[in-house]
Residue frames as qw, qx, qy, qz and C-alpha x, y, z in Angstrom:
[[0.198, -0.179, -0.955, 0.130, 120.62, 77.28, 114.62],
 [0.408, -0.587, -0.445, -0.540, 116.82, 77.62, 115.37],
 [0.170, -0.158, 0.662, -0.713, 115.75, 78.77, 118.76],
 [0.652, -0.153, -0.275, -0.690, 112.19, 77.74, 117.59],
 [0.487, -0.278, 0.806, -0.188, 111.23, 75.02, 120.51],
 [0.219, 0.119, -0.934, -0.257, 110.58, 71.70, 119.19],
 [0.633, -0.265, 0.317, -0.655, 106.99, 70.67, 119.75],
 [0.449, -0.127, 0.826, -0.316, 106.02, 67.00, 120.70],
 [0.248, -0.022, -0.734, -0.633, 104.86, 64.82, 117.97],
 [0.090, -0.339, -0.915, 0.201, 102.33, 63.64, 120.46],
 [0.184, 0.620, 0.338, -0.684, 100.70, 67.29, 120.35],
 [0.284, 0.430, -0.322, -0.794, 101.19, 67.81, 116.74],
 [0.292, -0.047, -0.892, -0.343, 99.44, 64.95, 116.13],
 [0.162, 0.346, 0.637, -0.669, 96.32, 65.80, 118.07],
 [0.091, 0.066, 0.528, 0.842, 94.42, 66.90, 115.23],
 [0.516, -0.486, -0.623, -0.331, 90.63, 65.28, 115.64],
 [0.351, -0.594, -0.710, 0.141, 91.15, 66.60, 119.40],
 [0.019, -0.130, 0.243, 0.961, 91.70, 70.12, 118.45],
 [0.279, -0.294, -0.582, -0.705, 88.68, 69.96, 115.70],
 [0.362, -0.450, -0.809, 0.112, 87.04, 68.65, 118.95],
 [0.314, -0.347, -0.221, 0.856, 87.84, 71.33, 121.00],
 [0.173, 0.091, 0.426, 0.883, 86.99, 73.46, 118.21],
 [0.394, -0.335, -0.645, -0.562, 83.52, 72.30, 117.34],
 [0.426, -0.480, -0.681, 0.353, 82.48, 73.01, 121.16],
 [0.245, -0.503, -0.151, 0.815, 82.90, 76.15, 120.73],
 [0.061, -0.316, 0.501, 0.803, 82.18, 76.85, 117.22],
 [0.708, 0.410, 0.389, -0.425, 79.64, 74.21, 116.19],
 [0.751, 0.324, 0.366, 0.444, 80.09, 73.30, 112.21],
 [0.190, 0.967, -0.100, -0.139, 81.98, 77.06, 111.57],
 [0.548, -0.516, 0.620, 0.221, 85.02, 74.62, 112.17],
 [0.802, 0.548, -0.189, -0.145, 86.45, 74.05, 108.34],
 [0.911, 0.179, -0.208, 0.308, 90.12, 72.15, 107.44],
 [0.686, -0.566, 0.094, 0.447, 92.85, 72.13, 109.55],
 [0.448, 0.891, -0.052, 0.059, 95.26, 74.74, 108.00],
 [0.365, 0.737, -0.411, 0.393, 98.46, 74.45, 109.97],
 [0.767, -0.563, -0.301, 0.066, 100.38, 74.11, 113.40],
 [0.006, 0.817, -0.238, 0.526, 102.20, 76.61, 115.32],
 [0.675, -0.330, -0.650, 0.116, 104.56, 76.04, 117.97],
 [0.387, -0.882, -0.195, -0.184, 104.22, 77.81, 121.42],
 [0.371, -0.692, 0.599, -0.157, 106.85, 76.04, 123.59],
 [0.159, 0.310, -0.934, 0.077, 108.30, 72.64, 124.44],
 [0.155, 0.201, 0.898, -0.358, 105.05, 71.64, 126.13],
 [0.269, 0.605, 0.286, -0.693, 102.55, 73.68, 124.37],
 [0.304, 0.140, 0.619, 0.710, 101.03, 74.05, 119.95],
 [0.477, 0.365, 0.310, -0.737, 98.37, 75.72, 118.54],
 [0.309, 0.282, 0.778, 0.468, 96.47, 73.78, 115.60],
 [0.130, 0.389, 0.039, -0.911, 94.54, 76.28, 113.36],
 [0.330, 0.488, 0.779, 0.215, 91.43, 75.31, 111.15],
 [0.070, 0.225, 0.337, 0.912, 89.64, 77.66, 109.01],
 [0.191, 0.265, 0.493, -0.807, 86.69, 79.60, 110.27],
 [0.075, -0.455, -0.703, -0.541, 83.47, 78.84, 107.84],
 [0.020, 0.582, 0.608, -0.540, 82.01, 82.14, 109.53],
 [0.248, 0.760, 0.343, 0.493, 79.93, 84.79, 107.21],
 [0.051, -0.985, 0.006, -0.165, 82.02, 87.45, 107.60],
 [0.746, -0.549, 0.376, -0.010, 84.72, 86.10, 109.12],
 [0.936, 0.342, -0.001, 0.083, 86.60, 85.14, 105.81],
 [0.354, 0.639, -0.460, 0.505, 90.58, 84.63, 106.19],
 [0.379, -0.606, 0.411, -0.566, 90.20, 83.60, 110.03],
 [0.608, 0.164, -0.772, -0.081, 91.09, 80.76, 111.92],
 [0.808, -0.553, -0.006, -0.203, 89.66, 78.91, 115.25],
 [0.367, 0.517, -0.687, 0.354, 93.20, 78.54, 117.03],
 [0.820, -0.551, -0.054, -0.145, 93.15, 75.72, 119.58],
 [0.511, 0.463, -0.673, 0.268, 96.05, 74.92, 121.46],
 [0.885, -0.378, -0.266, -0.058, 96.91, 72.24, 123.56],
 [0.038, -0.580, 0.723, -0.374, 99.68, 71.33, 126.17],
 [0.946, -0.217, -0.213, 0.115, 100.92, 68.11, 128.07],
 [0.384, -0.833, 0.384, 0.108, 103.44, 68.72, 131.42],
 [0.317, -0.517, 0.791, 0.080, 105.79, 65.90, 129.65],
 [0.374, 0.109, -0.862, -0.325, 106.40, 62.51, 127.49],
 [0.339, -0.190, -0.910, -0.142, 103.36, 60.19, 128.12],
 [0.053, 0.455, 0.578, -0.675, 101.13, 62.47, 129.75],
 [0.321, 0.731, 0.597, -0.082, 97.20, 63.38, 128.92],
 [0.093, 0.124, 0.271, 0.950, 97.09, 66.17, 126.42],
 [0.026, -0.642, -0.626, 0.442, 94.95, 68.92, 127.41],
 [0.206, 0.756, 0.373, 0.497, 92.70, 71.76, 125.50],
 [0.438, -0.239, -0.324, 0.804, 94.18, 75.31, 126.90],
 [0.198, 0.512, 0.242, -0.800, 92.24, 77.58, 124.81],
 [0.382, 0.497, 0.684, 0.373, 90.00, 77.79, 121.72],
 [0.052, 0.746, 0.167, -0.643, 89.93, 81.27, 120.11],
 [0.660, 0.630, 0.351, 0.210, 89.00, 82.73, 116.84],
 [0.406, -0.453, 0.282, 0.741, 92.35, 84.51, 115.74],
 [0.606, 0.763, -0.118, -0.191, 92.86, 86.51, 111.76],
 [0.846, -0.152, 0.342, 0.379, 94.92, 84.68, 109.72],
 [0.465, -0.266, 0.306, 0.787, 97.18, 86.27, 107.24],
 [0.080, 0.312, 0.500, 0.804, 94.88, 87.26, 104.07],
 [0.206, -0.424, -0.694, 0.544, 92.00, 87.99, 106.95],
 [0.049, 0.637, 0.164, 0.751, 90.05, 91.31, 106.76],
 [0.387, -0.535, -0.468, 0.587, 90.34, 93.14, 110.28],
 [0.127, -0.966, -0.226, 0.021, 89.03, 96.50, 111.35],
 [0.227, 0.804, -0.231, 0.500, 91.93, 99.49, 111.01],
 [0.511, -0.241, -0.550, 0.615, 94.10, 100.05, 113.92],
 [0.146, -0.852, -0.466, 0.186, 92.01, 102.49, 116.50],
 [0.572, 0.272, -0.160, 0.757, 92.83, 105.52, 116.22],
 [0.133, -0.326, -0.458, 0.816, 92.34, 108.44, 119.16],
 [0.266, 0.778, 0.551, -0.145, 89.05, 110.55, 118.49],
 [0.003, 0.916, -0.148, -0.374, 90.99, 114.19, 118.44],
 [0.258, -0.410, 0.730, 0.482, 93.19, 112.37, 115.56],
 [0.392, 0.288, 0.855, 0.182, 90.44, 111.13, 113.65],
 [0.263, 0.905, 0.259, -0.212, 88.77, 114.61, 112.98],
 [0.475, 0.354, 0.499, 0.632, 89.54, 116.34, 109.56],
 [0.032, 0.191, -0.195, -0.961, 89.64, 119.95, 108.32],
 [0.460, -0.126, -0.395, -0.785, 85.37, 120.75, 107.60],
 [0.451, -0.191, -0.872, 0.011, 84.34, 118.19, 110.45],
 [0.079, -0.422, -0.474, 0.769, 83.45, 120.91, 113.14],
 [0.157, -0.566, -0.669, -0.456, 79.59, 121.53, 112.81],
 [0.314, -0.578, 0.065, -0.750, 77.33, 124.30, 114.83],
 [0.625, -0.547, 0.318, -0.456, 77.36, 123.52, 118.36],
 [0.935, 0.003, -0.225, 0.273, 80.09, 120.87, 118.14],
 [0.432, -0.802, 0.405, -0.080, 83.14, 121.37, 120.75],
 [0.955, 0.143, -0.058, 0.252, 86.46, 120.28, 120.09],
 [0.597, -0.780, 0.126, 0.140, 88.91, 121.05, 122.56],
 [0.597, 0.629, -0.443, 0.227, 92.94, 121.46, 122.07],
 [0.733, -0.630, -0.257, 0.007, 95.04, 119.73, 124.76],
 [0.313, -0.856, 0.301, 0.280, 97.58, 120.63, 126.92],
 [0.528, -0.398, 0.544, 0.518, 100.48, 119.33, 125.01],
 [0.778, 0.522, 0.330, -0.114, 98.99, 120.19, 121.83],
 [0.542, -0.476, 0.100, 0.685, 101.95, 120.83, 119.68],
 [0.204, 0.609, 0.419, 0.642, 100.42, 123.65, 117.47],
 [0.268, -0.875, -0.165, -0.368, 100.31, 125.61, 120.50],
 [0.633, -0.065, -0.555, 0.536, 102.76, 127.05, 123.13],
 [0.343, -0.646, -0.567, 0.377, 102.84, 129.28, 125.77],
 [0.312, 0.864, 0.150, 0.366, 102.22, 133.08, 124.81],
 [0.077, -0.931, 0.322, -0.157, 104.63, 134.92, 127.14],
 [0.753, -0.457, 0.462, 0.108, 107.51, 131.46, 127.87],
 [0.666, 0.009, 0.625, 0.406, 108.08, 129.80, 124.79],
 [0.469, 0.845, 0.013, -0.256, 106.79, 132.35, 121.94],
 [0.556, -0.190, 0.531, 0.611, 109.37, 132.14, 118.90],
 [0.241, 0.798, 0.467, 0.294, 107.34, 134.49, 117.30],
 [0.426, 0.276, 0.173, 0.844, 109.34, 137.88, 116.74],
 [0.229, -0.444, -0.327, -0.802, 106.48, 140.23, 116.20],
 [0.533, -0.663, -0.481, -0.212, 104.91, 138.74, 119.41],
 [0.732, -0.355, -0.294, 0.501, 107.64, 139.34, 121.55],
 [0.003, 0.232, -0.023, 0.973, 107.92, 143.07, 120.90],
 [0.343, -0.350, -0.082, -0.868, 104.40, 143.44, 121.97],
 [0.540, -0.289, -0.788, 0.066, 103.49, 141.19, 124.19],
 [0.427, -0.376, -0.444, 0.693, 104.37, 143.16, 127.45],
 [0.218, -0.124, -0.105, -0.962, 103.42, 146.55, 125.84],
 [0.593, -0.164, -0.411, -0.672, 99.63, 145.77, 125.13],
 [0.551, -0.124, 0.581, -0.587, 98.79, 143.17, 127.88],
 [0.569, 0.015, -0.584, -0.579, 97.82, 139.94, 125.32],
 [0.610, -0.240, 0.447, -0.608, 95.52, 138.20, 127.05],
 [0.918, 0.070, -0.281, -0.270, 96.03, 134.99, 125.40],
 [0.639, -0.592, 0.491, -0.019, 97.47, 132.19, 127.30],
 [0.676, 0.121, 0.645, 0.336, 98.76, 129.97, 124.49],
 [0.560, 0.643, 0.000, -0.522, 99.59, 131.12, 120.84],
 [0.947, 0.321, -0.001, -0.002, 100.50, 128.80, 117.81],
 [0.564, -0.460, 0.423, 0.539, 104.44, 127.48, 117.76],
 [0.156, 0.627, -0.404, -0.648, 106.25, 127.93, 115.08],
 [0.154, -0.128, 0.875, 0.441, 105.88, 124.67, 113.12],
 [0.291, 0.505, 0.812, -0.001, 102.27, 125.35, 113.23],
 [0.127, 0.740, -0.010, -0.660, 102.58, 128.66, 111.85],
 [0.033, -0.643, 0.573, 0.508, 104.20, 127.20, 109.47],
 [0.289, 0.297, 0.900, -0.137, 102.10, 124.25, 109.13],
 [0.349, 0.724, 0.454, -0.383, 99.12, 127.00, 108.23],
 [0.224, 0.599, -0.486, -0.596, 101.59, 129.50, 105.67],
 [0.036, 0.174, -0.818, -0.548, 101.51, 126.01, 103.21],
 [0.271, 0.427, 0.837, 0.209, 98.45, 124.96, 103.48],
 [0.274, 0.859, 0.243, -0.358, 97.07, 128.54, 102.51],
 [0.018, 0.516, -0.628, -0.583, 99.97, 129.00, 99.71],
 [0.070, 0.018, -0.915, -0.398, 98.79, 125.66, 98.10],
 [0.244, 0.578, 0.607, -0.488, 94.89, 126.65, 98.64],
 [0.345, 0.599, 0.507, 0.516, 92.67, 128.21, 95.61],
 [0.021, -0.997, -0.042, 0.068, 93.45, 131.37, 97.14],
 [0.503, -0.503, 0.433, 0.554, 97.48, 130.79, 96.90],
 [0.059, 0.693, -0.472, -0.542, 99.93, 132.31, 94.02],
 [0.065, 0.151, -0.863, -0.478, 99.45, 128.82, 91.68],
 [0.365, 0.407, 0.837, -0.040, 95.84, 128.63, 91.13],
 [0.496, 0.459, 0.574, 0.462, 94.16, 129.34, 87.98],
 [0.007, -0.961, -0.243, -0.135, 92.59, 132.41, 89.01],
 [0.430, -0.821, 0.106, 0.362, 96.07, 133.80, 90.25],
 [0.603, -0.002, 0.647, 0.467, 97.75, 132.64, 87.47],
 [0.134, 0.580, 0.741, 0.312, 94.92, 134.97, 85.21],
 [0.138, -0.950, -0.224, 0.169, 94.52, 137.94, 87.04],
 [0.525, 0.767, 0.024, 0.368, 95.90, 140.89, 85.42],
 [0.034, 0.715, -0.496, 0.491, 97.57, 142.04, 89.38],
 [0.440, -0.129, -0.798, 0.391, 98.56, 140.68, 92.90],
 [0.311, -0.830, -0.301, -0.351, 96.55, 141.51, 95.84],
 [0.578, -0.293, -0.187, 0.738, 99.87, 142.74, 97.38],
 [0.330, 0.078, 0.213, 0.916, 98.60, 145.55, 95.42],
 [0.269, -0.535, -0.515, -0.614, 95.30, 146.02, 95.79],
 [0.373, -0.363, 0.297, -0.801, 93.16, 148.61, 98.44],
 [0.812, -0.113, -0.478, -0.316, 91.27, 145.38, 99.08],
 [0.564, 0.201, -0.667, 0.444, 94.43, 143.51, 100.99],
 [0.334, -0.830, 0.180, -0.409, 94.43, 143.63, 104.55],
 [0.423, 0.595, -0.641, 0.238, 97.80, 142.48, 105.89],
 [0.817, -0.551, -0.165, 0.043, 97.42, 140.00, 108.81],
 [0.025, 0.863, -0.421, 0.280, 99.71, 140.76, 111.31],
 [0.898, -0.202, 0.365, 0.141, 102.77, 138.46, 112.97],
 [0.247, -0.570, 0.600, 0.505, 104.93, 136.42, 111.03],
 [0.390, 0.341, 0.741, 0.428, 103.01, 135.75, 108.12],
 [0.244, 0.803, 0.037, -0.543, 102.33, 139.51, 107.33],
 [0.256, -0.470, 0.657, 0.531, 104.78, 139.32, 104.48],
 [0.148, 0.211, -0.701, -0.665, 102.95, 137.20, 102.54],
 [0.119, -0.469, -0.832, -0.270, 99.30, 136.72, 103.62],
 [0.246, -0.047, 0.158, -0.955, 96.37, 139.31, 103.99],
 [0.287, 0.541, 0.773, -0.167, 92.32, 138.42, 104.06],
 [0.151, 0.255, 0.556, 0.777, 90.42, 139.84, 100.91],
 [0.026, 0.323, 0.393, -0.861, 87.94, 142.76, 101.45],
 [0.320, 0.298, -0.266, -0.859, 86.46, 143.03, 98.63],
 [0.651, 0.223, 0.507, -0.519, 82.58, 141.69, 98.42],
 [0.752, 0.581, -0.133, -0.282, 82.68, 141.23, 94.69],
 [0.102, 0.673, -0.731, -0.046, 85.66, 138.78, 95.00],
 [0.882, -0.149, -0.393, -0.213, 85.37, 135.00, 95.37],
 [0.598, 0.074, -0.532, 0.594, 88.33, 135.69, 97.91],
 [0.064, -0.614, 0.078, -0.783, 86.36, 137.57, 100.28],
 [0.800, -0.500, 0.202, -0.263, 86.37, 137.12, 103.89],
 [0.966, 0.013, -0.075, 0.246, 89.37, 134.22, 102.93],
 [0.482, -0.676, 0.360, 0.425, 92.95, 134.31, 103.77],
 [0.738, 0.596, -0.007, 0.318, 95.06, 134.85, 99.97],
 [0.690, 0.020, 0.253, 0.678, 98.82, 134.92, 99.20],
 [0.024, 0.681, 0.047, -0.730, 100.00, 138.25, 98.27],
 [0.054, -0.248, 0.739, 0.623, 100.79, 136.68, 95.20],
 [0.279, 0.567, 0.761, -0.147, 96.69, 135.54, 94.80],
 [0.232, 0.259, -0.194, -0.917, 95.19, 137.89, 92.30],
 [0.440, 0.526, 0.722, -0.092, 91.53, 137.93, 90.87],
 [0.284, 0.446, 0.544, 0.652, 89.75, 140.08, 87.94],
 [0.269, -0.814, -0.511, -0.061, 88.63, 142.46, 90.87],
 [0.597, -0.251, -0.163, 0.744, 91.70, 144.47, 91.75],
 [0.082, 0.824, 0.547, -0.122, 91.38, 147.58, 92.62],
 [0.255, -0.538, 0.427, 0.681, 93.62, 149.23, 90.25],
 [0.449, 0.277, 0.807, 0.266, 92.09, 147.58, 87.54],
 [0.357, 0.578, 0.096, -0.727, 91.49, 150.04, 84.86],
 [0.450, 0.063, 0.696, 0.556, 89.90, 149.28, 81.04],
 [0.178, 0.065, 0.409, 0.892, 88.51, 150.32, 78.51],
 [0.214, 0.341, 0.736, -0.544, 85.01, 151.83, 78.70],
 [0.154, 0.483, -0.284, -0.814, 84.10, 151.99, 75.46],
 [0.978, 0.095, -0.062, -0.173, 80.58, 150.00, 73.34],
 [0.718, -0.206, 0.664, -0.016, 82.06, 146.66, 73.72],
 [0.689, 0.521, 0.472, -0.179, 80.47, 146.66, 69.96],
 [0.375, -0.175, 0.401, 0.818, 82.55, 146.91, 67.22],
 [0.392, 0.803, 0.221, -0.390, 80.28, 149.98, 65.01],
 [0.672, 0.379, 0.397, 0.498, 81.41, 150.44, 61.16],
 [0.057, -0.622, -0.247, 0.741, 82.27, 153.73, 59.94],
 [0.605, 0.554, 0.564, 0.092, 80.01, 155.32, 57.76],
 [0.266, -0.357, 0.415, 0.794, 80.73, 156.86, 54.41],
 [0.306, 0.751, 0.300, -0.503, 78.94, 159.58, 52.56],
 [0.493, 0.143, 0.602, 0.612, 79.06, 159.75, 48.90],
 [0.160, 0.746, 0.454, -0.460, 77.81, 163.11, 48.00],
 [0.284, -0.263, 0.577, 0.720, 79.25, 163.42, 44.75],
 [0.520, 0.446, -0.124, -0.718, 76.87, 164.58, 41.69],
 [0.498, 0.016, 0.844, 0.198, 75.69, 161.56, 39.63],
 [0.026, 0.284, -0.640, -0.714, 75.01, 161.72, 35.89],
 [0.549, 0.310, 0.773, -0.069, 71.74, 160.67, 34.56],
 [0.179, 0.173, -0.579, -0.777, 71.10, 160.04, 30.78],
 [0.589, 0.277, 0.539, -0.535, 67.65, 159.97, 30.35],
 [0.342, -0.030, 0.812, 0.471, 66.31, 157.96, 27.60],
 [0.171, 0.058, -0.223, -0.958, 64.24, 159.60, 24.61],
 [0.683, 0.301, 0.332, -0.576, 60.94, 159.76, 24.55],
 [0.259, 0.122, 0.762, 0.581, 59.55, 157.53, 22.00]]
């Protein structure tokens, strides 16, 4: 059984003082009555279409009320609502959620807050291994370092980066730069399998790469160093050659 209440034919049948209602507010933006919604037992809303530029899918929602049978209906509010096919603005979303990876420009500031949860406390909550051996030795002077899910957060998106183990150029290169004098092993828990690339003549220099990353620069790399040119070899015919001269005449 519906709970929906049961409005008053006396309200749904208000139409022309709706449109009124409407067109006080609205002027001619007020188009055909589309529908009627009820509120309560005392209460509808009638909905017309919105002939505003811009505005397409929206309806002027008036709705009336009356305390009871044979009492005045009365105008309660007139507001422009979106109706179902509507076009509305995104839901908001927070600034420090809206910024993207390459959005921080020179002499832009973008803070991390307390609860970020890519960060925890460096000597309470650490779940970092490597930090916790050295922490207390060495004095680290940071007050926050990165939890684990954002460690872990960073290890894929540098694996699946054009420095990581499946892009073309790794895929092509003849070693890994687990091997190469280049490598330099960051330290933590993502030694193992990421280093930053030394070497100037790389396109991975200065960048974080996969051990498994390799380029055409490695510095093992030995070939051949011999002309490129392919030269014929020549052959000397010094053999005696017969001539029959022909007689005088």
């Amino acid at each position: 059984m519906s709970t929906t209440p049961v409005p008053e034919l006396a309200l749904a049948g208000v139409v022309e003082q709706a449109r009124a209602a409407a067109r006080e507010e609205a002027g001619d933006e007020v188009g055909a009555h589309v529908g009627v919604q009820p509120e309560d037992e005392a209460a509808v809303t009638h909905l017309f279409e919105a002939d505003k530029a811009g505005y397409r899918g929206w309806h002027w929602a008036v709705t009336v009320a009356n305390s009871g049978p044979g009492t005045k209906v009365t105008v309660s509010e007139v507001v422009l609502v979106p109706g179902p096919d509507a076009l509305v603005a995104p839901a908001w979303v927070p600034w420090q959620q809206r910024v993207q990876a390459g959005d921080l420009g020179v002499g832009d500031l973008l803070p991390t807050s307390p609860d970020d949860p890519r960060l925890v406390p460096a000597y309470v909550q650490s779940d970092d291994e490597a930090v916790e051996e050295v922490a207390r030795e060495i004095g680290l002077g940071r007050v926050r370092v990165m939890s684990r899910p954002a460690r872990l957060d960073a290890a894929s998106r540098w694996q699946d980066s054009e420095f990581g183990p499946r892009s073309d150029m790794a895929r092509s290169a003849p070693e890994h730069c687990g091997t190469c004098g280049f490598y330099l092993q960051v330290a933590g828990s993502l030694r193992a399998a990421f280093g930053v690339c030394g070497n100037e003549i790389s396109p991975a220099d200065g960048h974080v790469v996969h051990v498994q990353y390799g380029c055409g620069a490695h510095s093992e790399l030995r070939i051949d160093q011999g002309s490129p040119v392919l030269v014929a070899d020549l052959i000397y015919d010094d053999s005696l050659l017969d001539v029959e001269r022909a007689p005088a005449e």
